[in-house]
C-alpha positions in Angstrom: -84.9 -61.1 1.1 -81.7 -63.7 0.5 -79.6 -62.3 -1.8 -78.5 -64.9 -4.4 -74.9 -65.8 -5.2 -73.8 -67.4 -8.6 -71.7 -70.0 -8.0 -69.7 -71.2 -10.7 -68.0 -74.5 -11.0 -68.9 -77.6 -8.2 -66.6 -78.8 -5.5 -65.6 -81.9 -3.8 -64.8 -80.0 -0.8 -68.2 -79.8 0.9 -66.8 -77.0 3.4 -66.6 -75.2 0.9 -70.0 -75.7 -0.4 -71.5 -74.8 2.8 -69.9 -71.4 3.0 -72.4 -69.5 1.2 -74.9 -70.9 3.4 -73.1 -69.4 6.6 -73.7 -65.6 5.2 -77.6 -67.0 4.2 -77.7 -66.5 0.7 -79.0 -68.2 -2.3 -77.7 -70.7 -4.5 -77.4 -70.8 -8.1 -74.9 -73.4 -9.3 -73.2 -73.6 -12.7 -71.8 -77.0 -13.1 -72.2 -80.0 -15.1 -72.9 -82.2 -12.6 -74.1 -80.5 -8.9 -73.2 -82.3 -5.8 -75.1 -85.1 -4.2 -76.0 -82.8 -1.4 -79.2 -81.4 -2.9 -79.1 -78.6 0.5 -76.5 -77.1 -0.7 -77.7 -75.3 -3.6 -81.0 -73.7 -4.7 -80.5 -73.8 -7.9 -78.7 -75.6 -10.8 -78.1 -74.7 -14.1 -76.6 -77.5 -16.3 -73.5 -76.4 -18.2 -70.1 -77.1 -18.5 -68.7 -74.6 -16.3 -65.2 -74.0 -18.2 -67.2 -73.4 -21.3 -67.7 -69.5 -21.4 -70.5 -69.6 -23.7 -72.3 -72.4 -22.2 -72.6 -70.9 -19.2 -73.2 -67.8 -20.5 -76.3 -69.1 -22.0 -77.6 -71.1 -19.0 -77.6 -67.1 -17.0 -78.9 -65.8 -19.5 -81.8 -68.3 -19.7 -81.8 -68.1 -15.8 -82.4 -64.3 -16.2 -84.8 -64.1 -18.3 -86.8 -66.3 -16.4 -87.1 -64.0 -13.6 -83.8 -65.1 -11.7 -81.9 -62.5 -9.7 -78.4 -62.6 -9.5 -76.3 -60.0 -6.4 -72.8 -62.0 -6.8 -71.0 -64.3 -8.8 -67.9 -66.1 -7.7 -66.1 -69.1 -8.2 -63.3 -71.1 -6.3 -61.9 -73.0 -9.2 -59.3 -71.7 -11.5 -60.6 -73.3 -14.5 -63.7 -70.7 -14.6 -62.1 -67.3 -13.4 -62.6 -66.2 -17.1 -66.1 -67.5 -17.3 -67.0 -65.5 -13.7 -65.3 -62.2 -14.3 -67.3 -62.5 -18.0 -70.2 -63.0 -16.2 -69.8 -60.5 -13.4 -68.6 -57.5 -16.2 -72.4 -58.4 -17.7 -74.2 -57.8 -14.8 -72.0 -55.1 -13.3 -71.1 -57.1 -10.3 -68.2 -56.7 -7.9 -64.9 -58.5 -8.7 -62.2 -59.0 -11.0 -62.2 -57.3 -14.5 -61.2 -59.8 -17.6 -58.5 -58.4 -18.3 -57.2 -58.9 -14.5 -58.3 -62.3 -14.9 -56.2 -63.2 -17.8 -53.0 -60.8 -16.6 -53.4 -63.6 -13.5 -54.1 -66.6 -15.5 -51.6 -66.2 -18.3 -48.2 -66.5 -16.9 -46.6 -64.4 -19.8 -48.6 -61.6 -19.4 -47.9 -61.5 -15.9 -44.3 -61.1 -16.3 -44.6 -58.6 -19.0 -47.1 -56.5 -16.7 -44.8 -57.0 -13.5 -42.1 -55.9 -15.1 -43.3 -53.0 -16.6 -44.6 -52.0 -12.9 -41.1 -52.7 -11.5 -42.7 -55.6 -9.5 -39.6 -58.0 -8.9 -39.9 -61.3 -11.2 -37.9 -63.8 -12.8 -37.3 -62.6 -16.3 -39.9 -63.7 -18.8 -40.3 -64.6 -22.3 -42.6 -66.9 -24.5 -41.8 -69.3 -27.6 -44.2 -71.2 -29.3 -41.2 -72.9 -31.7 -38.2 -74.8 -30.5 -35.8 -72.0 -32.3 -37.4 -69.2 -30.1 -36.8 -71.1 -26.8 -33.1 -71.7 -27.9 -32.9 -67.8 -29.0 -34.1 -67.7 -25.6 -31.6 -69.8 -24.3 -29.2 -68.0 -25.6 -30.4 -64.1 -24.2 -31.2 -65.3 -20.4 -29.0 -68.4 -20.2 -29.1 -71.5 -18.3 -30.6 -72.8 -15.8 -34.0 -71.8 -16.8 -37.5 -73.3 -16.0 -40.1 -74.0 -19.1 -43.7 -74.0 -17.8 -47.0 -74.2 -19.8 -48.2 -70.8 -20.2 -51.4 -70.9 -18.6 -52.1 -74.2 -16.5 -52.4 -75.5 -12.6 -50.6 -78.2 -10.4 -47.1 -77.5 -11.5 -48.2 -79.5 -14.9 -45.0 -79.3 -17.3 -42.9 -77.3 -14.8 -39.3 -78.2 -15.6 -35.5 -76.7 -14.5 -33.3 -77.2 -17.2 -29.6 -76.7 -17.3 -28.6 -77.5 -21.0 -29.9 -77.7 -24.7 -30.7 -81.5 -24.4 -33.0 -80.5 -21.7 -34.5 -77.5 -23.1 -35.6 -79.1 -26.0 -37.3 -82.0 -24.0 -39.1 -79.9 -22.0 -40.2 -77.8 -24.3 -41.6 -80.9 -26.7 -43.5 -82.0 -23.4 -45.1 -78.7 -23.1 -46.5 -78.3 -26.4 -47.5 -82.2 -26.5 -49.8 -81.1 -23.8 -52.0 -79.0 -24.4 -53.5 -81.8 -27.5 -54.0 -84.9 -24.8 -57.4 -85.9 -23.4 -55.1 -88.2 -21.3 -52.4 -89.3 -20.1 -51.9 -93.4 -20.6 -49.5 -95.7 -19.7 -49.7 -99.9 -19.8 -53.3 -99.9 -20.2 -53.9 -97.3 -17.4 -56.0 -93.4 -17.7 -56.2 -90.2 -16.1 -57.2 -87.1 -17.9 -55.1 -84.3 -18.3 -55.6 -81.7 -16.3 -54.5 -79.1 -18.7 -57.9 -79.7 -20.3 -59.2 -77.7 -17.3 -56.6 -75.1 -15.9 -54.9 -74.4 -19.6 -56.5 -70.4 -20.0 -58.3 -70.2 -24.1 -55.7 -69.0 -26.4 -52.6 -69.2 -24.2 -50.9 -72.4 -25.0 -47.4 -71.1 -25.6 -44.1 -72.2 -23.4 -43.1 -69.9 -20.6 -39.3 -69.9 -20.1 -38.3 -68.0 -17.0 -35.1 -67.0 -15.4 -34.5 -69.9 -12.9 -34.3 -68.0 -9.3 -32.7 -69.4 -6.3 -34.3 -68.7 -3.2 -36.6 -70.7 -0.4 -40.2 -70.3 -1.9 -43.2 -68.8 0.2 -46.8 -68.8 -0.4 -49.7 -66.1 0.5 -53.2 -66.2 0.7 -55.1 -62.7 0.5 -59.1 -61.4 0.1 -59.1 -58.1 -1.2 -61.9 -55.4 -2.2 -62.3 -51.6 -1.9 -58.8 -50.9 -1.7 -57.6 -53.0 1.1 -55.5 -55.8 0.5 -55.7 -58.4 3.5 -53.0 -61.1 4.0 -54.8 -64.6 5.1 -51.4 -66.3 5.9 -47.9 -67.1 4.9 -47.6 -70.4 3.9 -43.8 -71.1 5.0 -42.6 -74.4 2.0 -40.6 -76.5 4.7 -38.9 -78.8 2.4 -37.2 -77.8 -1.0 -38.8 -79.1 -4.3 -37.1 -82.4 -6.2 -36.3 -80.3 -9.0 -36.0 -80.5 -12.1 -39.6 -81.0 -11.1 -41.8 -78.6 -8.8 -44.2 -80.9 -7.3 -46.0 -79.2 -4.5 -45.2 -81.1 -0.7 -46.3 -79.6 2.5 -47.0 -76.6 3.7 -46.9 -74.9 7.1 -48.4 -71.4 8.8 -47.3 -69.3 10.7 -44.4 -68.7 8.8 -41.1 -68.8 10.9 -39.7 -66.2 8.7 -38.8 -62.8 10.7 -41.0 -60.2 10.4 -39.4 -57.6 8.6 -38.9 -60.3 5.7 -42.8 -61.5 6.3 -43.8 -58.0 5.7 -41.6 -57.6 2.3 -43.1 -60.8 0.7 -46.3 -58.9 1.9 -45.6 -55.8 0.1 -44.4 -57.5 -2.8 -47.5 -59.3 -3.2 -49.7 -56.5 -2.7 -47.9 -54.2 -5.4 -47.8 -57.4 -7.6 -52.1 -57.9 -7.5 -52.3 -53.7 -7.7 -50.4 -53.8 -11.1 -52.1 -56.9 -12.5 -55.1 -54.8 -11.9 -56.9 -57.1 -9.2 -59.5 -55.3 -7.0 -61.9 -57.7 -5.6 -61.6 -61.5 -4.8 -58.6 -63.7 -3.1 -55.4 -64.4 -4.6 -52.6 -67.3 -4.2 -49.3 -65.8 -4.6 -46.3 -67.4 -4.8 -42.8 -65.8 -4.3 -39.1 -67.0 -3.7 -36.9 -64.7 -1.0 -33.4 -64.1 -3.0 -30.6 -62.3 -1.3 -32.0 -59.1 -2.7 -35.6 -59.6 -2.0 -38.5 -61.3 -3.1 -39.4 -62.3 -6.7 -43.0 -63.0 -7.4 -42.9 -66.3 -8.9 -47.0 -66.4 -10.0 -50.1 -64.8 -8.8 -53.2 -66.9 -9.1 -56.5 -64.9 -9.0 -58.1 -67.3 -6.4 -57.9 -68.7 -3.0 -55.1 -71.6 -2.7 -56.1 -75.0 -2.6 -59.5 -75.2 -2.1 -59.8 -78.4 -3.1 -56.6 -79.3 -1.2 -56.1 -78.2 2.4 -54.8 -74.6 2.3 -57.8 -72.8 3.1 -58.0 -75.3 6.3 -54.9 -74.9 7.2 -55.0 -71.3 7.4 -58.2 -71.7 9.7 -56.4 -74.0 12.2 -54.0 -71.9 12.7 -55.7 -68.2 12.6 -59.2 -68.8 12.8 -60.0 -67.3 10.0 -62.1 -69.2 6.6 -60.8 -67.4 3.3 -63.6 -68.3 1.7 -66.3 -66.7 3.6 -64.1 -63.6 3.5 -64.0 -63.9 -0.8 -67.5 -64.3 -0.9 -68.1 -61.4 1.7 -65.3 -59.5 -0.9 -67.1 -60.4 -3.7 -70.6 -59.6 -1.8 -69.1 -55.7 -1.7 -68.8 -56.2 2.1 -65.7 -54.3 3.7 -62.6 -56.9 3.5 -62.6 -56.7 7.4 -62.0 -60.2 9.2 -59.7 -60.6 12.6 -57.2 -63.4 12.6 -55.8 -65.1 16.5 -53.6 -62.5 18.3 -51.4 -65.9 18.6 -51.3 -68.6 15.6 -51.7 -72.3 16.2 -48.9 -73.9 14.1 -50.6 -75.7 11.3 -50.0 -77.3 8.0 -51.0 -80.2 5.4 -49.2 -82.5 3.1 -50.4 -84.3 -0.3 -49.5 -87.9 0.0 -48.2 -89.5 -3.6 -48.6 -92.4 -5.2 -45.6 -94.4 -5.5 -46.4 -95.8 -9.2 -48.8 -96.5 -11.8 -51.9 -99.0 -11.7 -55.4 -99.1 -10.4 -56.2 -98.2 -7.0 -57.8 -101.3 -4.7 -57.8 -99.5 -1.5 -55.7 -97.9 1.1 -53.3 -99.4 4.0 -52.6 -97.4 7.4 -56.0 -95.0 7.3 -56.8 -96.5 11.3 -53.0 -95.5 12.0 -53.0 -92.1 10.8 -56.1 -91.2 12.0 -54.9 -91.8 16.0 -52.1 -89.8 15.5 -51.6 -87.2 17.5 -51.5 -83.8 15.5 -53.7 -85.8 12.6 -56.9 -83.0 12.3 -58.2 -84.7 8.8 -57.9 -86.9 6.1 -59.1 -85.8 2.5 -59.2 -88.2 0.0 -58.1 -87.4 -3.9 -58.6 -90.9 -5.3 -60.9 -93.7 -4.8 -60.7 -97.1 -5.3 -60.8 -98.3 -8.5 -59.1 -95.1 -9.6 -55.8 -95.0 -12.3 -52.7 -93.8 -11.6 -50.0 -92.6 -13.9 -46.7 -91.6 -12.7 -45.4 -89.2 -15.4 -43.9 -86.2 -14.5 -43.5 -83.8 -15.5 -46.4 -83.8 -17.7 -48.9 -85.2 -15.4 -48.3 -83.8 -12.2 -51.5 -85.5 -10.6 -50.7 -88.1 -8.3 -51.8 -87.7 -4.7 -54.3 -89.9 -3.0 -54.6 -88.2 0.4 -54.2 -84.9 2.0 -53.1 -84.7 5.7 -54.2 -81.7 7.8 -52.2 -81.2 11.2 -51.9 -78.8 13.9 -49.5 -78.5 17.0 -48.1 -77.0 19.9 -44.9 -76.0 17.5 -43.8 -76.7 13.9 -41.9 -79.4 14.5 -45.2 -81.4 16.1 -47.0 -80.2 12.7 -44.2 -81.8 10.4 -43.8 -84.9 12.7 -47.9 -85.7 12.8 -47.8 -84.7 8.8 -44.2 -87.2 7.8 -45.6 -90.4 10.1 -49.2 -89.8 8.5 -47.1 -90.1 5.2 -45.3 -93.3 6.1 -48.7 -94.6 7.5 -50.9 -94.3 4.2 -50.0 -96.8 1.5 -52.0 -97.5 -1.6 -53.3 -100.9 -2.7 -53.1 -101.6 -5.9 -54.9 -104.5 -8.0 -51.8 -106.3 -8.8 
């Protein structure tokens, strides 16, 4: 008999969709609205899948119906709470609540690195201006204010003086209270109304480190810990914002440092207290060492092109390996002896209007190095260019592969100065 996976939260990715269908097991989606593609679930249970207790109540229907549930997982970050609820219920492998939020709430992770002697920029949380500036005044400048639970670098901010503490901390709280963000008659929702964890909606201020930032992918579960990839950050961010650009794998970092960002990693997801799933983790390599940056209790970018990328270049599909992790299977998968050098870039609006189309897709396409385009936006889309707040601007990812890096990043910057939105006027 199939054995039936709960599936929490949709995806526009369709790769992804069809993953659970690779290890032939059964469907059951939580999500408001299921994908077109009626084959790729068995079953669809209608609720909000960020709301806890509405999904809680659509299993619970489902079970006592007769349903059978043997896995529960989820690849969006919005609805880690909801699955590890879900999972604790039916004693199901993966990640415990309480790992869930130590992931998922920036401040507790730095309180819970710390205390494990995990290296991390120093951490504290203010919810009034007065505690950011007593802040200020302990850690001192630069620092970087974040949201302290949210996704897409929404809010992220470097500031180097009182005048910009104090706007980036008024930007930060005004988020978390918009449905939108709006701007000369244009809309896009706020994203925060997704990613922002229930009852964490305090500013972060963290010790600004300095240091080229790094990215890893692992699937872990029954005590092993498996790296996917490196993801090496080629180009540095446009601070005072920390938009995310490209990224490219294998890293070109020399081993010894590729296994301490490793082993950093590792000892960060033991002491949050992460046992079973896949993990993003993001680090920056400082004279002395890495410094975990954040740990997010799921796969990178699966909306995005991580998870691809990682596949053109080792062969390997993180999330087949999550679900096997999640499954209880051994967390046992073999990567290419030798790595294809791979990578993918977001391409970004340039400003704000409604989409009409796109210029240069033909172009790009024929490029050699091009593997795929993904597109984030659709015509008659909004845009609204208003960092740092709304960090949501790309229109098109650009997956690449190559002989060497330097192919990857050339296929990946002409792609980017081939694609051109059209806007309505």
């Amino acid at each position: 008999m199939a054995r039936t996976l709960l599936l929490i939260a949709s995806s526009s990715n369709l790769d992804l969709l069809r993953t659970p269908r690779e290890l032939s097991l059964k469907v059951v989606l939580v999500a408001a609205a299921p994908p077109a593609d009626e084959s790729l679930y068995d079953v669809h249970l209608a609720a909000n899948e960020f709301n806890e207790g509405a999904v809680l109540s659509a299993v619970h229907a489902y079970l006592r119906g007769g349903g059978q549930v043997d896995a529960v997982a989820t690849f969006h970050e919005g609805a880690l709470h909801v699955a590890a609820r879900i999972g604790a219920e039916l004693g199901l492998p993966g990640n415990s609540q309480e790992a869930v939020r130590a992931m998922r709430d920036k401040f507790v992770t730095g309180q819970q690195l710390e205390a494990a002697g995990v290296p991390t920029p120093a951490t504290r949380i203010a919810t009034t201006y007065a505690q950011a500036m007593a802040t200020a005044e302990e850690l001192g400048f630069p620092l970087v204010l974040k949201p302290q639970a949210s996704g897409a670098s929404q809010g992220v901010t470097k500031v180097s003086d009182e005048v910009e503490l104090k706007a980036a901390f008024e930007n930060i709280v005004g988020i978390y209270d918009l449905n939108s963000f709006d701007e000369d008659g244009y809309s896009v929702p706020n994203v925060a109304r997704v990613y922002a964890y229930p009852e964490a909606q305090g500013v972060l201020i963290q010790e600004y480190v300095q240091g080229q930032e790094f990215a890893v992918d692992f699937v872990y579960g029954g005590g092993e810990y498996r790296p996917l990839a490196i993801h090496d950050k080629p180009y540095p961010f446009a601070e005072p914002y920390f938009i995310e650009g490209a990224y490219a794998t294998p890293s070109l970092l020399p081993e010894d440092q590729q296994s301490a960002l490793i082993r950093t990693s590792v000892d960060a997801l033991k002491a949050l207290g992460a046992t079973v799933g896949g993990a993003h983790v993001e680090l920056r390599l400082t004279a002395s060492g890495p410094k975990i940056i954040e740990v997010n209790g799921r796969l990178g970018g699966t909306n995005a092109f991580v998870q691809e990328s990682i596949r053109e270049s080792t062969g390997v599909w993180g999330p087949r390996e999550y679900l096997r992790a999640v499954l209880g299977e051994p967390v046992d998968f073999t990567a290419k002896p030798h790595p294809t050098p791979a990578g993918f870039t977001p391409v970004l609006a340039d400003r704000t209007g409604e989409l009409a189309g796109f210029e240069g897709i033909a172009d790009a396409e024929a490029l050699p190095g091009v593997v795929a385009l993904r597109w984030m936006a659709q015509p008659g889309d909004h845009v609204v260019i208003k960092y740092p707040e709304n960090p949501v601007s790309c229109f098109v990812l650009v997956l690449a592969r190559g002989e060497q890096r330097d192919d990857v990043l050339s296929a990946l910057q002409d792609a980017e100065k081939a694609l051109k939105p059209i806007y309505t006027n």
